[in-house]
C-alpha positions, 0 to 999 in steps of 0.5 A: 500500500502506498504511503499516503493511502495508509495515512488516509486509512487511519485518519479514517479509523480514527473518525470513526471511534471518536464519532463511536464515543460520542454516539455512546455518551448521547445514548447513555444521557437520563431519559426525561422525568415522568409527569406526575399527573398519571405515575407515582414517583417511582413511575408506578400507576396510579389509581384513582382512588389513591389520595393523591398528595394535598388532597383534601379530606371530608372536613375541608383539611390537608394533613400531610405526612412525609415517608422515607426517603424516595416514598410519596407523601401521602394524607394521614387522617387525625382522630377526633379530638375526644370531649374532655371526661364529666365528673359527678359534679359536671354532669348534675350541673348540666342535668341542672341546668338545662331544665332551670333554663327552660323555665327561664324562657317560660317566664319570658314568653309569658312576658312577651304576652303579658308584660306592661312595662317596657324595660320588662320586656327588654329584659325578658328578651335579652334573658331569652336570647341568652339562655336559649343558645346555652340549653343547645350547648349544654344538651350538646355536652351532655349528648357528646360525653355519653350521658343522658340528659336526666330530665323530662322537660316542662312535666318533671317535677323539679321545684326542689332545684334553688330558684325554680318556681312552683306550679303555683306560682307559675299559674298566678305570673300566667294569670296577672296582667299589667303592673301585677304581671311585672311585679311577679315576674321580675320577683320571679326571675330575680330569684329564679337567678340567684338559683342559678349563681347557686349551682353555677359557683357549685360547678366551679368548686367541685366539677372538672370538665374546664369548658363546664366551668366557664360556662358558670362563670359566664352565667354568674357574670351575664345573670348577676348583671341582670339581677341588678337590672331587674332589681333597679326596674322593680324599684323604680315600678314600686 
């Protein structure tokens, strides 16, 4: 063979190895990162009931817990937050109260009949307003924690409670009219209230459950307020 061709040949080898190389190193680069939308991380499938990561859960919230390294995140459900326990002193409170404030708003309906007096009447709704919403929380109390309520509404004999009037003096506040109807209310209701501050500050010396307590703090601020209202209206009617 002659020189020059020799040299032509193994220019032409060399080439061809480089250009060998080169195809070996694109062939070798990492293939493009699947779209998560459809694959896991991992690329396996995913079905369309696996929560995929921040989905939302039935009450509205995310709650994300991490795994290893390389593992999906993946949504944890956090159990209810159980009701704080009832103790003895709680529970007769509740059992209580409830029927105490229902006659509470017997005493305002009739009120909103019968009343002659106007700051009567506003003192009748704002007591309304206030213990109605109370009877649903506590009922809600009692439902949560697992205990019956303990009572049977208006036909239960519960005169013994402090500050619950007797049948006979639910009949005559019924029957009053004009000035006689305010002064029996307010009568009523201003010792119907200090029966109340009664069990409340009981509840706070002896139950446990912390929400309960407030509560019978909130009724001996809200009705011992309202007992000196009524007081100043009884005075001023007298």
């Amino acid at each position: 063979m002659r020189r020059g061709g020799a040299t032509a040949l193994a220019t032409c080898l060399v080439l061809a190895a480089l250009s060998g190389c080169a195809g070996d190193r694109a062939g070798s680069a990492a293939p493009p990162v699947a779209a998560h939308s459809e694959h896991g991380e991992h690329g396996e499938q995913r079905s369309a009931s696996d929560p995929y990561p921040g989905a939302l859960r039935d009450d509205g919230t995310v709650e994300l817990q991490p795994g290893g390294p390389g593992d999906p995140v993946r949504t944890a459900t956090a159990a209810p937050e159980p009701f704080p326990s009832l103790n003895p002193g709680d529970i007769a409170f509740l059992q209580q109260m409830v029927p105490h404030h229902q006659q509470a708003l017997v005493l305002t309906d009739l009120a909103a009949l019968h009343a002659r007096s106007r700051s009567v009447r506003a003192l009748a709704e704002r007591i309304a307003v206030t213990q109605a919403p109370e009877i649903s929380l506590m009922e809600s109390w009692l439902a949560d924690a697992g205990t019956p309520l303990g009572h049977d509404g208006h036909d239960a004999d519960h005169s013994a409670m402090a500050g619950m009037l007797t049948e006979a003096q639910l009949d005559a506040l019924a029957a009053a009219r004009g000035a006689r109807f305010d002064e029996l209310f307010l009568r009523g209701m201003i010792a119907h209230h200090r029966g109340a501050l009664t069990m409340a500050r009981e509840v706070i010396g002896e139950g446990r459950n912390q929400r309960v307590k407030e509560l019978a703090t909130d009724i001996i601020a809200g009705q011992s307020a309202e007992i000196a209202r009524m007081d100043a209206v009884l005075r001023a009617i007298g």
